[in-house]
BAFI-3210 file (N, C-alpha, C; in Angstrom, 3 decimals, decimal comma, padded with zeros to 6 digits):
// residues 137
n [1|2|3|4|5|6|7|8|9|10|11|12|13|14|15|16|17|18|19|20|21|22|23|24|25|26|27|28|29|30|31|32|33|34|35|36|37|38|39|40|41|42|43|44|45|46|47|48|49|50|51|52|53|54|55|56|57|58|59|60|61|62|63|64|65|66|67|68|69|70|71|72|73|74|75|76|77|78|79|80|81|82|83|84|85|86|87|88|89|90|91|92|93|94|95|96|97|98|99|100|101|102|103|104|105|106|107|108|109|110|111|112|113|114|115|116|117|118|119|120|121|122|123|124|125|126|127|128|129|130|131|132|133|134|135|136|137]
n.u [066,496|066,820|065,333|064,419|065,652|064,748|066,121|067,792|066,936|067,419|069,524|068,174|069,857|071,990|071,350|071,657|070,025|069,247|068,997|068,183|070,132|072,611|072,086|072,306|074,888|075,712|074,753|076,548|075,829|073,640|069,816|067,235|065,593|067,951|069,550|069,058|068,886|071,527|074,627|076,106|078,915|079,910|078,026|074,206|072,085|070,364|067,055|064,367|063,354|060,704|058,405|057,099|056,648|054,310|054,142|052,378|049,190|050,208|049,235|047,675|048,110|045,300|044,125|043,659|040,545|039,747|039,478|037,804|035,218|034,666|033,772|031,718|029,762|028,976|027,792|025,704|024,203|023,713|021,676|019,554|018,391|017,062|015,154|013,948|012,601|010,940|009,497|008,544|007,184|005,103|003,466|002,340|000,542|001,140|000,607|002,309|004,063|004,432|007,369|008,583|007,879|009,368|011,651|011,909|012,122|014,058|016,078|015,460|016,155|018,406|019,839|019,044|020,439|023,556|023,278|022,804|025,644|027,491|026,840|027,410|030,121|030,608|030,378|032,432|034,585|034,427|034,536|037,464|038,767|038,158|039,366|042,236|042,673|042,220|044,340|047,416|050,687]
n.v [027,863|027,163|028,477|026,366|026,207|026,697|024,051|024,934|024,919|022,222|023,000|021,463|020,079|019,743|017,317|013,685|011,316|007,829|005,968|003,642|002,222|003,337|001,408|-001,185|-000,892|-000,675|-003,273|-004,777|-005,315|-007,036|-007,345|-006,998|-009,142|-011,469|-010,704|-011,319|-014,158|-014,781|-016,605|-016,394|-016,245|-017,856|-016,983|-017,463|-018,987|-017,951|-016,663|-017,995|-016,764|-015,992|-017,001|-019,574|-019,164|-016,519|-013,673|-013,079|-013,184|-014,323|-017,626|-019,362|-022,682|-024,807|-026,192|-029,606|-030,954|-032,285|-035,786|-036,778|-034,383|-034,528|-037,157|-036,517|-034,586|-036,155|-038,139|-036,094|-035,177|-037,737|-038,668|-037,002|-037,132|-039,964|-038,774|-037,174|-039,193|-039,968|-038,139|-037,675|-040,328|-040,308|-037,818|-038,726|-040,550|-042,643|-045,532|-045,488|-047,901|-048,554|-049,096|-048,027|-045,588|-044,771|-044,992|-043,259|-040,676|-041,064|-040,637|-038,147|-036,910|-037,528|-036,107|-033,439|-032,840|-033,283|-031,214|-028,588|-029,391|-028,651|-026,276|-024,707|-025,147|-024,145|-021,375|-020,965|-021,317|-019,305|-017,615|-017,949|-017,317|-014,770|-013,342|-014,169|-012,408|-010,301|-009,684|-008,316|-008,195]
n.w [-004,122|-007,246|-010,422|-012,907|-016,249|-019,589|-022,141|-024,615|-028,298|-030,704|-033,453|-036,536|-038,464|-036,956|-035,660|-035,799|-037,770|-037,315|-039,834|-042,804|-043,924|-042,382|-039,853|-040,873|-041,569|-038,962|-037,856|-039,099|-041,362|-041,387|-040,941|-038,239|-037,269|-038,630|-036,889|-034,166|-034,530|-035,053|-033,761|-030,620|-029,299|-026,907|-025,130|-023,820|-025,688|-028,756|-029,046|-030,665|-034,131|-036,206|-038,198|-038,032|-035,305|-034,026|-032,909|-029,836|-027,048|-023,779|-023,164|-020,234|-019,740|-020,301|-016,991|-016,064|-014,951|-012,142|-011,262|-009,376|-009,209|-012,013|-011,524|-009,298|-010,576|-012,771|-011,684|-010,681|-012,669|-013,607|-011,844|-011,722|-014,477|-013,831|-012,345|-014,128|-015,639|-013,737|-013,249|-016,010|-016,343|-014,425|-014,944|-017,213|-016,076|-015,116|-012,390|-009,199|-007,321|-003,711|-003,021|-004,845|-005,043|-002,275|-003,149|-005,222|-003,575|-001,957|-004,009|-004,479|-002,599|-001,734|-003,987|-004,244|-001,677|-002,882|-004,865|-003,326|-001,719|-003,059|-004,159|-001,798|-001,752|-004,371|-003,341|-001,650|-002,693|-004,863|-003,240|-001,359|-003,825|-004,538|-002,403|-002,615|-005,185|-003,858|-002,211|-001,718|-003,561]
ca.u [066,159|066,515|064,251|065,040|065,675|064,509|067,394|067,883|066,433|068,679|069,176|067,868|070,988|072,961|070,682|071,741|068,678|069,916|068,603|068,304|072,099|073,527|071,644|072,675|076,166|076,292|075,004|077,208|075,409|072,637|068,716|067,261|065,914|068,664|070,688|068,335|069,257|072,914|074,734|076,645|079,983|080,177|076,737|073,142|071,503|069,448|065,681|064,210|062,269|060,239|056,710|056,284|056,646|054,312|053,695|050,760|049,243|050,605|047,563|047,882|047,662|043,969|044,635|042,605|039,282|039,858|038,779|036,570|035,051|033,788|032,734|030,268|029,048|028,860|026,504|024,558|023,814|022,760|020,139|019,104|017,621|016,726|014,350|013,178|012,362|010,515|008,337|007,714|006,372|004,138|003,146|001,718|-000,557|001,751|000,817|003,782|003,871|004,963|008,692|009,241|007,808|010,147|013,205|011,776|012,182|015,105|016,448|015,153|016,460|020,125|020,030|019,083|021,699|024,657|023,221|023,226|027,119|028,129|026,969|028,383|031,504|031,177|030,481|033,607|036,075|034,536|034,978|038,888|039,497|038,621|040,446|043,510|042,850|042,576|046,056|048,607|051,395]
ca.v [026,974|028,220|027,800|025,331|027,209|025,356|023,831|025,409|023,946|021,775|022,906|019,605|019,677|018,649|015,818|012,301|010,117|006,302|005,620|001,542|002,320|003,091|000,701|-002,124|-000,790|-001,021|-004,442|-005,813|-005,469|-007,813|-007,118|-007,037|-011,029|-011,810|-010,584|-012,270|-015,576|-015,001|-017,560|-015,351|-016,587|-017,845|-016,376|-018,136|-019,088|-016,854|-017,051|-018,336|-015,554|-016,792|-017,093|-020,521|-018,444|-015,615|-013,295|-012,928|-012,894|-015,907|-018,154|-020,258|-024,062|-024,918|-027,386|-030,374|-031,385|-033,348|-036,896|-036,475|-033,790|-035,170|-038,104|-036,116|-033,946|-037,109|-038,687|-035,731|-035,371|-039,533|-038,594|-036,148|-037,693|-040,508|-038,290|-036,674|-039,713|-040,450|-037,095|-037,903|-041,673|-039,633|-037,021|-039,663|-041,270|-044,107|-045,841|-046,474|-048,996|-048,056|-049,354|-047,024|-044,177|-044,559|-044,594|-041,442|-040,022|-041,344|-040,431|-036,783|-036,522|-037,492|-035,301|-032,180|-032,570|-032,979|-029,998|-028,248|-029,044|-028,133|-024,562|-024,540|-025,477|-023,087|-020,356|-021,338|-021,214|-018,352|-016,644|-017,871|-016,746|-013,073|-013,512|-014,139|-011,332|-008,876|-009,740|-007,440|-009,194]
ca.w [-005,199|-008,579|-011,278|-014,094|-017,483|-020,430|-023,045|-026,436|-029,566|-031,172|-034,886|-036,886|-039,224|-035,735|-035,699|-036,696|-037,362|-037,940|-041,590|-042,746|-044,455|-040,968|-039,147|-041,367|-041,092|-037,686|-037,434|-040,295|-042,634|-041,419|-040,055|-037,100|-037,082|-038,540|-035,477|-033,207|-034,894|-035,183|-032,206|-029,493|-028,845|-025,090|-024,321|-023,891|-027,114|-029,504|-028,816|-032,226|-034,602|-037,385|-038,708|-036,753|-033,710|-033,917|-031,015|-029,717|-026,168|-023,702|-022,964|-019,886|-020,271|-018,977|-016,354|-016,035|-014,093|-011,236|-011,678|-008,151|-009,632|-012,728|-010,781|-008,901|-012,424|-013,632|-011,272|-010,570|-013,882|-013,962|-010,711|-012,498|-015,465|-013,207|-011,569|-014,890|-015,704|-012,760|-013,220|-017,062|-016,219|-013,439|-015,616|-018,175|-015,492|-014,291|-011,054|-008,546|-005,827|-002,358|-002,657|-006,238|-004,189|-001,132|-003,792|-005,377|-002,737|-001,481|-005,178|-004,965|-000,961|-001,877|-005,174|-003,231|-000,605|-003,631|-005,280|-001,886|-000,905|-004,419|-004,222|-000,958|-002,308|-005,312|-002,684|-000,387|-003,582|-005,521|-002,193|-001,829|-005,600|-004,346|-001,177|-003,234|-005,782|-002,873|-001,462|-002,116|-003,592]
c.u [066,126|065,991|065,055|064,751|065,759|065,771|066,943|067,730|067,914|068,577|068,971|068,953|072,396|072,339|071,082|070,486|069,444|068,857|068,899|069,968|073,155|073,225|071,922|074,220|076,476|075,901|075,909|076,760|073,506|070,839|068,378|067,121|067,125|070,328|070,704|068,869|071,067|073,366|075,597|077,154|079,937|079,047|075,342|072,815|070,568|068,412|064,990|063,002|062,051|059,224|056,359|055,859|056,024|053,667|052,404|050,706|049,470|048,562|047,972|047,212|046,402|044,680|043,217|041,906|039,707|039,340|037,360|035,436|033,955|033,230|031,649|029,051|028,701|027,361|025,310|023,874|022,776|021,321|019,258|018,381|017,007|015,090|013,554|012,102|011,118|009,251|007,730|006,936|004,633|002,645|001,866|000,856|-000,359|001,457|001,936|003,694|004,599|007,004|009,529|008,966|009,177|011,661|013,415|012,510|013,327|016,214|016,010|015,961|018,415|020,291|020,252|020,376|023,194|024,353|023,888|024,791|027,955|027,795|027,717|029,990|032,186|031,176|032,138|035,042|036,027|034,874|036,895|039,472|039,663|039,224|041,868|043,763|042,452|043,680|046,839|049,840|052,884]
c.v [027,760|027,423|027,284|025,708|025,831|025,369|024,406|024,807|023,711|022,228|021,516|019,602|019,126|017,658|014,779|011,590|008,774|006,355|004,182|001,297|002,022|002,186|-001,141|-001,595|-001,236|-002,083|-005,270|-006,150|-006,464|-007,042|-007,552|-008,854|-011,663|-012,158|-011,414|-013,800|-015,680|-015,259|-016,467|-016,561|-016,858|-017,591|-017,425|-018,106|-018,104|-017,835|-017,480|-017,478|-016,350|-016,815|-018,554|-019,849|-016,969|-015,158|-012,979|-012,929|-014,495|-016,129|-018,914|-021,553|-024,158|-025,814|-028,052|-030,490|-032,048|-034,575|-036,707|-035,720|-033,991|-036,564|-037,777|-035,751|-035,513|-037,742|-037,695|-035,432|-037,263|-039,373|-037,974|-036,389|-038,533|-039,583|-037,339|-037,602|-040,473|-039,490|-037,489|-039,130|-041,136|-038,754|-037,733|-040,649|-042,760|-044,270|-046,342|-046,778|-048,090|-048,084|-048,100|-045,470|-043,911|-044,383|-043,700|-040,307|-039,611|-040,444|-038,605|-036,057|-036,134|-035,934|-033,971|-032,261|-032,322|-031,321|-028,507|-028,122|-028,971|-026,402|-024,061|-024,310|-024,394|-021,624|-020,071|-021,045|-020,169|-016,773|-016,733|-017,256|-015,172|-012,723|-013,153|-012,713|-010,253|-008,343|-009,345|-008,369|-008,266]
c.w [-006,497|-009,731|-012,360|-015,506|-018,634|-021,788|-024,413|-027,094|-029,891|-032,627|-035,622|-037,764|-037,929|-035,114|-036,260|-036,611|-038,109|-039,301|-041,567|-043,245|-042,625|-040,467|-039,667|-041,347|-040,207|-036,782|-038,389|-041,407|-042,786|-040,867|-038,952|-036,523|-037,257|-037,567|-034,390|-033,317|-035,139|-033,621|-031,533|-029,217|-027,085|-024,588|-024,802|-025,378|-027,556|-028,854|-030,808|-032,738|-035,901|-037,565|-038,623|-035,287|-033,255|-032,613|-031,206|-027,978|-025,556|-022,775|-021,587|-019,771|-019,077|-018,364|-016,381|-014,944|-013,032|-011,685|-010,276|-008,859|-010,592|-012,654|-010,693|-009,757|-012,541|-012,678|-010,783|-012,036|-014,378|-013,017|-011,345|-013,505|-015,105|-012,738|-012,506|-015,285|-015,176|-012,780|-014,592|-017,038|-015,238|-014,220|-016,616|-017,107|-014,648|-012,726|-010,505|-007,555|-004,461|-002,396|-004,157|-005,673|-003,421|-002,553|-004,283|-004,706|-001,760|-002,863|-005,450|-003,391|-001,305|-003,615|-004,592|-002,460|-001,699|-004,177|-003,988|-001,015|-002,493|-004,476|-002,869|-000,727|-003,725|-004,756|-001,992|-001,452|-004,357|-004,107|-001,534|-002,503|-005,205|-003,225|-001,927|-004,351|-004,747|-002,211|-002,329|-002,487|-003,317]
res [x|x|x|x|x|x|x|x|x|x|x|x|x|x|x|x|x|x|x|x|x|x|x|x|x|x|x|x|x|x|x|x|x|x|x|x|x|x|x|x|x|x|x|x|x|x|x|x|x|x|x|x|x|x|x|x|x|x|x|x|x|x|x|x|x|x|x|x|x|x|x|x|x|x|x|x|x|x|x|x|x|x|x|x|x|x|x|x|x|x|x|x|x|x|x|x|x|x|x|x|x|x|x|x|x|x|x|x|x|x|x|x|x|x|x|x|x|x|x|x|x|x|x|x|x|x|x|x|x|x|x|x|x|x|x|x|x]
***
């Protein structure tokens, strides 16, 4: 094996550096956007450059909610105040009959259980999500 001998400086007068003269020479005279936007004979279309179109980082489009989804939000959010409701009338000294009890109750039974298969559910998918970002692609 023989060792690898390092290359000789180049003198910088056998250097060309492109300059904006050459470089507009040797597109015709034009700049660089302007190249971008000039049509190509036979070939796919220019991409369009311009200060409508500035770069930046790409975003992807949120996608929307499910409608299911914000069903559920939606009504646990309605029990929910329901049952604030139900503690501030309490709170303030209100007597309640036997049948406003049992719905309380009924109304605090079902609430719990949604809460309950919603974290379940945010367990089950935030545990998917890193499933998928662990897989090798």
């Amino acid at each position: 094996m023989r060792p690898i001998s390092p290359m000789p400086p180049i003198p910088a007068e056998q250097v060309a550096l492109p300059t904006r003269a050459t470089a507009a020479a040797a597109s015709g005279g034009h700049g660089f956007a302007e190249a971008l936007r000039a049509p190509t004979p036979g070939g796919p279309p220019r991409i369009s450059v311009g200060p409508d179109r500035a770069a930046g980082p790409l975003r992807p489009e949120p996608s929307p909610v499910p409608k299911e989804v914000v069903e559920v939000l939606t009504e646990l959010r309605r029990d929910e105040r329901r049952l604030d409701r139900f503690l501030r009338r309490a709170l303030a000294g209100q007597q309640f009959e036997m049948p406003q009890l049992v719905a309380l109750q009924s109304l605090a039974f079902k609430y719990s259980q949604r809460v309950e298969l919603l974290g379940k559910l945010v367990d089950r998918l935030t545990g998917a999500v890193k499933q998928t970002l662990r897989m090798q692609v």
